[in-house]
C-alpha positions in Angstrom: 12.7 58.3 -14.9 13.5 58.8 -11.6 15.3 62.0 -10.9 18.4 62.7 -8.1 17.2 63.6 -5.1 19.2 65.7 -2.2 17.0 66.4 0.4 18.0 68.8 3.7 17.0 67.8 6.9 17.2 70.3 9.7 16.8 69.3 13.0 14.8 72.6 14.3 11.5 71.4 15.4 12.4 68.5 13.0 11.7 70.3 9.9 12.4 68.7 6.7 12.8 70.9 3.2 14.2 69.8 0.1 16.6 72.6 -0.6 20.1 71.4 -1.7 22.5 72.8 1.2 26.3 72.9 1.1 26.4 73.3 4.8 25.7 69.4 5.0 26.8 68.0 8.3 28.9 65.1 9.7 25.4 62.7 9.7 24.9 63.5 6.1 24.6 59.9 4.2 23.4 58.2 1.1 20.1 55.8 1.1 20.1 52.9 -1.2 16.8 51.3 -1.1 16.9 47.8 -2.0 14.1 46.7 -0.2 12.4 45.6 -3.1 9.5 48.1 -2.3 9.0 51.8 -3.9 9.5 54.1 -0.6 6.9 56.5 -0.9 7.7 58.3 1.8 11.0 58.9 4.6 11.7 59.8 7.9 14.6 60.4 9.9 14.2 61.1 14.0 17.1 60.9 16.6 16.1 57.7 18.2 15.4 59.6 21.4 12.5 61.4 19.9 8.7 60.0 20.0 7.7 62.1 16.7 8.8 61.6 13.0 7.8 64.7 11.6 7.7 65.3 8.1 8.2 63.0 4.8 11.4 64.2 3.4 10.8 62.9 0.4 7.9 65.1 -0.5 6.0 64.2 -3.6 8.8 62.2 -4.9 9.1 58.5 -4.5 12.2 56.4 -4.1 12.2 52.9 -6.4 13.7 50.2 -5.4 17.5 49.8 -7.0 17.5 54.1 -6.4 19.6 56.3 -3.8 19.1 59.3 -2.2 21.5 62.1 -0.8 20.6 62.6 2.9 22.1 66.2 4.0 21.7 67.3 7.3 21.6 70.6 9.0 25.0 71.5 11.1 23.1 72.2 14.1 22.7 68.4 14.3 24.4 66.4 16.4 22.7 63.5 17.6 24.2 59.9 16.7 21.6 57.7 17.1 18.8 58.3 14.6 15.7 56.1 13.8 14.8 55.9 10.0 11.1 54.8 8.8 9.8 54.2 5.3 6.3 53.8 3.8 5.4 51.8 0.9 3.1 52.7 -2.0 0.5 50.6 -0.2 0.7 52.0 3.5 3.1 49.5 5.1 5.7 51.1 7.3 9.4 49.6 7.9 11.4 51.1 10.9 15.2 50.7 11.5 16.7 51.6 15.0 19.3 53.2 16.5 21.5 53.6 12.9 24.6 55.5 14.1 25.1 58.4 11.3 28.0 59.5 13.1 29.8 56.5 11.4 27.8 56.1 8.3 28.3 57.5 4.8 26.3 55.0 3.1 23.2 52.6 4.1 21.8 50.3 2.4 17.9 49.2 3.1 17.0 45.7 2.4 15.5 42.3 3.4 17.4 39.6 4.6 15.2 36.4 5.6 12.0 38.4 5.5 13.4 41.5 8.5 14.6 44.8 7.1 18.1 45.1 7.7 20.2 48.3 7.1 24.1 47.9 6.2 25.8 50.6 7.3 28.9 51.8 5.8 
């Protein structure tokens, strides 16, 4: 059985741990995969960066039809963030520029064979 997830993501030297923080920020958000895939692993980068840095899963996975708490550092202010998942057989997805500034909620998922993200 899968268990809930809340990972922290701090933005320092893009540095991912999976301690649960209070001090969530305003780009904290909750990831639905529905991709039909398991997500082995997860990044998040501000879309201006050219490194993903660390899985912030960890050794968990994320099965389709699960969700995951996204909390962010405070220091954190970017908008614009780039999200990337890896599938239990090495395929990587990428979504662009999702603006976490206005998202509380996305959803991952294939729509006429393209990932898609709905943001809400």
């Amino acid at each position: 059985m899968f268990r809930s997830l809340i990972t922290t993501f701090c933005v320092v030297g893009v540095m991912a741990t999976q301690l649960v923080s209070a001090q969530g920020s305003k780009l904290d958000f909750e990831l639905l995969n529905q991709t039909t895939l398991t997500i082995a692993e997860l990044y998040v980068s501000p879309a201006a960066d050219n490194e993903w840095g660390e899985d912030i899963l960890g050794k968990d996975v994320l099965p389709n039809g699960q969700s995951v708490e996204i909390v962010f550092s405070p220091k954190a202010k970017e908008c614009m963030w780039d999200l990337k998942i890896v599938d239990e057989d090495d395929d990587d997805v990428i979504w662009t520029k999702l603006d976490l500034c206005k998202a509380s909620h996305i959803t991952l998922q294939y729509r006429n064979g393209q990932p898609t993200a709905i943001v809400k």
